[in-house]
Every structure is written in C-alpha cells, then in structure tokens.
C-alpha positions in Angstrom: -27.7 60.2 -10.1 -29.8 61.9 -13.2 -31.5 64.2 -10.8 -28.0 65.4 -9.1 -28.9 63.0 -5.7 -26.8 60.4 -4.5 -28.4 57.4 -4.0 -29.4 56.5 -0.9 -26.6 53.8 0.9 -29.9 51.6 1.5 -31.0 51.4 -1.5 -27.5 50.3 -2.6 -27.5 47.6 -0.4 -30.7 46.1 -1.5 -28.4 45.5 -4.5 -26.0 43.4 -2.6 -26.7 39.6 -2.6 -24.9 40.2 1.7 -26.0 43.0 3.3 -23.1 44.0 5.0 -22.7 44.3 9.1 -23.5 47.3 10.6 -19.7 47.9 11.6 -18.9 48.3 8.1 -21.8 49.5 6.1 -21.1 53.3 6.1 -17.6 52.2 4.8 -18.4 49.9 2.0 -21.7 51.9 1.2 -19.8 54.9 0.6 -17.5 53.3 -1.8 -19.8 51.5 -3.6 -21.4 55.4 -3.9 -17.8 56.7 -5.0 -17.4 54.0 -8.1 -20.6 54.1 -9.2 -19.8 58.3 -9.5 -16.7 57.4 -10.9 -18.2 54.9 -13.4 -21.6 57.4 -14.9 -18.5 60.2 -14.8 -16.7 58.5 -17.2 -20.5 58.5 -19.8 -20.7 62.3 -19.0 -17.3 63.9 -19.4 -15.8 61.2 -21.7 -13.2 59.0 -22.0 -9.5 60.2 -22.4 -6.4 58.3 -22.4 
C-alpha cells in the first residue's frame, strides 16, 4: 500500500488462519483489500467526525 500497489489477494490470505474456498476467495479477498484501504485511508487523510 506505501508504494501505491494493492496487495496481492494471496498474500492476504496467507494472513488468514482458513484459507478460504476457491468459490469465494475473489469475494472475501477483495473485501478484506477494500477495509484494509479504508482503514490506512483513515492515517492519511485524517479523522473527521
């Protein structure tokens, strides 16, 4: 995420104590992706509420 990439979904599952099935990997991968943008987005642009 530093060097503007997006992780790669296989990487993120190595993470995972279940690797899920192949059915549903794209799926979860990609939001496990979209909250871990959401959650560095929150260190770069700040918090506002």
């Amino acid at each position: 995420m530093y060097n503007g990439q997006e992780p790669i979904r296989q990487d993120v599952f190595k993470c995972l104590e279940n690797r899920p099935s192949i059915l549903k990997a794209r799926e979860i991968g990609e939001r496990i992706i979209l909250k871990i943008k959401k959650f560095i987005d929150v260190f770069v642009t700040g918090m506002t509420g």
